[in-house]
C-alpha positions in Angstrom: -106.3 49.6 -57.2 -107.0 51.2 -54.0 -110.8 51.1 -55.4 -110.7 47.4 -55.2 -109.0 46.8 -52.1 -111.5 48.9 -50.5 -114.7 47.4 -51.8 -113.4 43.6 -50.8 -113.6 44.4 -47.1 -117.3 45.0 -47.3 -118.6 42.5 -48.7 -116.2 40.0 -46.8 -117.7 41.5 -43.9 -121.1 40.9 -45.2 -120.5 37.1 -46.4 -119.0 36.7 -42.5 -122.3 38.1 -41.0 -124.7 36.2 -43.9 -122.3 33.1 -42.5 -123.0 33.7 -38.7 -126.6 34.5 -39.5 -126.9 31.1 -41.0 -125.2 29.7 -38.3 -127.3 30.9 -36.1 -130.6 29.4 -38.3 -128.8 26.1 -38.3 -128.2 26.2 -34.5 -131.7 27.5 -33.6 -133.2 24.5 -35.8 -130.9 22.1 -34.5 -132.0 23.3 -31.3 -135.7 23.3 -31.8 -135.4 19.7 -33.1 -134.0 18.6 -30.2 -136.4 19.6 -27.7 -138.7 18.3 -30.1 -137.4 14.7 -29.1 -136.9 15.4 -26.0 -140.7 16.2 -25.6 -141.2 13.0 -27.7 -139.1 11.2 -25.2 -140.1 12.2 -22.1 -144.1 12.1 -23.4 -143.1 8.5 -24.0 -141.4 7.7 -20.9 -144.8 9.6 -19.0 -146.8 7.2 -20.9 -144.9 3.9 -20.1 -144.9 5.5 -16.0 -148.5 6.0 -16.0 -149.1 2.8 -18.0 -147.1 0.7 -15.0 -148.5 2.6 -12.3 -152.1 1.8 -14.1 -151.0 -2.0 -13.7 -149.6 -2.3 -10.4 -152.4 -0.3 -9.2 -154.6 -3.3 -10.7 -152.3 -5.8 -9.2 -152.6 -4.3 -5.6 -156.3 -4.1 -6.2 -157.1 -7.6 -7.0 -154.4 -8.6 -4.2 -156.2 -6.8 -2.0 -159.3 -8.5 -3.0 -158.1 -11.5 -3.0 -156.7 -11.2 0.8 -160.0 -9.9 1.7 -162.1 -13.4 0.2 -159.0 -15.6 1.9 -159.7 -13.6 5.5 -163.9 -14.2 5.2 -163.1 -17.7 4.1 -160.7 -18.5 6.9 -163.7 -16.9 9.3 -166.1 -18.7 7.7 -163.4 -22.0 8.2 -162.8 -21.2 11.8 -166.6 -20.7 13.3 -167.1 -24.1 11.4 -164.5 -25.6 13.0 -165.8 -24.3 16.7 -169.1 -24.9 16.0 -168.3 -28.6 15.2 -165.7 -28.7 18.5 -168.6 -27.2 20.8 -171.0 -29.8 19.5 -168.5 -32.7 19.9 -167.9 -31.2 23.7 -171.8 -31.2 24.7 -171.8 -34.5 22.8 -169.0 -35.7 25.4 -171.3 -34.4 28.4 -173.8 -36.0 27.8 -172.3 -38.8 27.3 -170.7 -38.3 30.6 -174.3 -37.2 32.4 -176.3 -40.5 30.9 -173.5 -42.9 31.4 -171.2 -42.0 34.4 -169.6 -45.4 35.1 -168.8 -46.2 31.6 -167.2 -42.6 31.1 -165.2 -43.1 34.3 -164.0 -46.3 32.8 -162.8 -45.5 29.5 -161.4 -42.3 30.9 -158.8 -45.2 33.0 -158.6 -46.9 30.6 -157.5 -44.4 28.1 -154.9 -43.1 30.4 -153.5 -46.3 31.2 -153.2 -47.0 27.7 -151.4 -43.6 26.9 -149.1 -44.2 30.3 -148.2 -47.9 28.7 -147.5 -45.9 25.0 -145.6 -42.8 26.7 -143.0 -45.2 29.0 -141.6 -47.3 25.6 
């Protein structure tokens, strides 16, 4: 009997270390599946960052555009606007230059008028 007792401790001991070694195997591919997904995951979330920063790069762009057409159109809108004002001014002079007395006149006139509409 002492023959069997001693050849059950050997191969217990070789069943634990075929058990750890499997262990092991298991743990490794456990392991190496799971940076798999986390390379999956974070490949996906670069993708989705680079696909917003693609579209509010576009955004800012055709803002940007857009601010520059609303600035030359307000330009545009403002020398149009002075040009008309200084024509309306030499207009008035001239007015003023060929008809003195009747400019005089309607300039009293006008501020008696606005005097009378400012004391109510």
């Amino acid at each position: 009997m002492n023959k069997q007792v001693q050849n059950p401790e050997p191969a217990t001991g070789n069943r634990i270390d075929d058990s750890a070694e499997r262990i092991k195997q298991a743990t490794s591919n456990v392991v190496e599946s799971t940076k798999e997904a986390v390379d999956r995951a974070a490949d996906h979330v670069e993708e989705g960052l680079h696909h917003a920063t693609d579209k509010a790069a576009n955004a800012a762009h055709r803002a940007s555009d857009k601010a520059a057409h609303v600035s030359e159109r307000s330009r545009e809108v403002y020398d149009e606007t002075m040009d008309r004002a200084d024509a309306w001014l030499e207009q008035a002079r001239e007015y003023v230059r060929e008809k003195p007395v009747q400019s005089v006149a309607i300039a009293l006139g006008a501020g008696w008028l606005l005097g009378r509409i400012l004391r109510r």
